[in-house]
C-alpha positions as CSV (number, residue, x, y, z in Angstrom):
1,X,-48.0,-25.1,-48.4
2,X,-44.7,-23.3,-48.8
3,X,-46.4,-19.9,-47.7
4,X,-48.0,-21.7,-44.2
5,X,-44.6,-23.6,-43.5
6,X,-42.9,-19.6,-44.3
7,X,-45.3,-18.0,-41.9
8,X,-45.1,-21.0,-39.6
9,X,-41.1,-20.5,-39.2
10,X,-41.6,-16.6,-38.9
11,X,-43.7,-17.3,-36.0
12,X,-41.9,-19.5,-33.9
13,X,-38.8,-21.7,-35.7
14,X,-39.0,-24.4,-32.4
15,X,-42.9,-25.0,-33.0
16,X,-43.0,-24.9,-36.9
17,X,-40.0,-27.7,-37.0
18,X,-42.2,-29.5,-34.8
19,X,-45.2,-29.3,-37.0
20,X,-43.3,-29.9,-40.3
21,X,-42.3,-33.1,-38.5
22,X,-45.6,-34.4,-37.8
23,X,-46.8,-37.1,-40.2
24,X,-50.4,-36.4,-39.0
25,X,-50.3,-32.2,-39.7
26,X,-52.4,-31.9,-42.6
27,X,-50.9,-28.6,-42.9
28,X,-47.5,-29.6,-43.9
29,X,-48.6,-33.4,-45.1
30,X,-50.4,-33.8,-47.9
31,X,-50.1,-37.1,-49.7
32,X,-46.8,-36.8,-51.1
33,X,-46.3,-33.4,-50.6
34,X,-44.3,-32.5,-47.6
35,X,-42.0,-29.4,-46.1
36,X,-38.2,-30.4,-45.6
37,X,-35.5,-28.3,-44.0
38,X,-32.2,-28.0,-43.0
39,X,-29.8,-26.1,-40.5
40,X,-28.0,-23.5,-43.0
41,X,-24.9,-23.4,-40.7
42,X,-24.1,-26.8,-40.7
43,X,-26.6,-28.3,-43.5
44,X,-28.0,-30.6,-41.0
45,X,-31.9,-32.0,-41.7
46,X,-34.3,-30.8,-39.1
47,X,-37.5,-31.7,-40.9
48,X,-38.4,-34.4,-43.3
49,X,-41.3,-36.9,-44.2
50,X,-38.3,-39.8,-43.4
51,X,-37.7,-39.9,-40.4
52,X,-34.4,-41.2,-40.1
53,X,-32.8,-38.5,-42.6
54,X,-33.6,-36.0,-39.4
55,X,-29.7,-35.0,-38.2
56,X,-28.3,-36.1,-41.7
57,X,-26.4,-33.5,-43.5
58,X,-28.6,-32.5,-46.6
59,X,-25.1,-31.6,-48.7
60,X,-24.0,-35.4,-48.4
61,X,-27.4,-36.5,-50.0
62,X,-27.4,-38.2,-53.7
63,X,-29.9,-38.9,-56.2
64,X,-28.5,-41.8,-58.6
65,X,-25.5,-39.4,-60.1
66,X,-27.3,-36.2,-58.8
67,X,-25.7,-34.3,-55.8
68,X,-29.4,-33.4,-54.8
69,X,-28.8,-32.3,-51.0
70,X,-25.9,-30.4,-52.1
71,X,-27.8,-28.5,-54.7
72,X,-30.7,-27.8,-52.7
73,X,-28.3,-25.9,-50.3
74,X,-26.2,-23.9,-53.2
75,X,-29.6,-23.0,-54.1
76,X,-31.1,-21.4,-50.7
77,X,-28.0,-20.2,-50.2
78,X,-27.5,-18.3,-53.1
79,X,-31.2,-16.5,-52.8
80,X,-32.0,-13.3,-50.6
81,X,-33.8,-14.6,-47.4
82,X,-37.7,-14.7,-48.4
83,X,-37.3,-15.2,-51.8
84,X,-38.1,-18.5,-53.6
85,X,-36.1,-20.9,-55.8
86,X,-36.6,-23.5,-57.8
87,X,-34.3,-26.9,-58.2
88,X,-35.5,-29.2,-60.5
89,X,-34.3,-33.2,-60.7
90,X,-35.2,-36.4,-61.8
91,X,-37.3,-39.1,-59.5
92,X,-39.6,-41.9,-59.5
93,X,-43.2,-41.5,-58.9
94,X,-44.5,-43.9,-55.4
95,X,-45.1,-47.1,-57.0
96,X,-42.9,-46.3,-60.4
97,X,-39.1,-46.6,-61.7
98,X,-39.4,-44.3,-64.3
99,X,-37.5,-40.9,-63.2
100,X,-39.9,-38.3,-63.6
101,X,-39.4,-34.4,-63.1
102,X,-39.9,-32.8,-59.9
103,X,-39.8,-29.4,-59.1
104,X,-38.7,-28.1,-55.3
105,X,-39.8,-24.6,-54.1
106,X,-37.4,-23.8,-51.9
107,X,-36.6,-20.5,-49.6
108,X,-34.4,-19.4,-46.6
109,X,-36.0,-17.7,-43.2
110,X,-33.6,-17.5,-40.5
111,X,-31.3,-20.4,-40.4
112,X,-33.9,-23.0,-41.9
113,X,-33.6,-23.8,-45.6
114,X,-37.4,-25.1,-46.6
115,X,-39.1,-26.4,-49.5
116,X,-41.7,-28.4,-50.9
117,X,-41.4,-30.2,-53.7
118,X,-43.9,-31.9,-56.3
119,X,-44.0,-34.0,-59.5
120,X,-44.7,-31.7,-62.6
C-alpha cells in the first residue's frame, strides 16, 4: 500500500492527497490499514482515516505518554527522501484496551511525510 500511495504522490501530490483521503478508495483503505501524511514544513495533517485530525499538526499528537506525532516526524525527517522507516508504538486493537504493537512504514516524497501502519 505504501508503494501505490509513493507512486501515487510521485504522480501528482494534489490528486494522491485526495485519494488517500477517500474512505471509499480501496487503494489506500483497507480495513484498518490506511495511508497518513503530513506537510513537512509545518507538520500539518493532510491525509488521515479521521477526518477531523486533517489540518492538525502531527508533532502535537500523543499516545497515552508517547509523543507519537512528534516521532513520526523526527523519523521522516531524519531518512533520505525515498527511503523507508520504521516507528514502532503501543495501541489498542478496534474493539480492545490492551496496547498492542504496531509498526508504521513511513517515508518522505516531496513535502509529504506518509506511512502506513499495521498491528504486528
Amino acid at each position: 500500500m505504501l508503494d501505490r500511495a509513493i507512486a501515487a504522490l510521485k504522480s501528482n501530490e494534489h490528486t494522491a492527497l485526495s485519494q488517500f483521503n477517500d474512505q471509499n478508495n480501496k487503494q489506500f483503505h483497507d480495513r484498518d490499514l490506511y495511508v497518513f501524511c503530513f506537510n513537512m514544513s509545518d507538520g500539518k495533517v493532510t491525509s488521515y482515516s479521521a477526518p477531523f485530525l486533517i489540518g492538525a499538526d502531527v508533532r502535537t499528537l500523543t499516545l497515552v505518554n508517547d509523543q507519537i506525532g512528534q516521532r513520526a516526524y523526527d523519523t521522516v525527517r531524519a531518512v533520505p527522501e525515498g527511503k523507508i522507516a520504521i516507528l514502532q508504538y503501543k495501541m489498542p486493537k478496534p474493539g480492545t484496551i490492551e496496547p498492542a504493537t504496531k509498526l508504521s512504514f513511513e517515508t518522505r516524497i516531496g513535502n509529504q511525510g506518509c506511512g502506513v501502519t499495521y498491528y504486528e
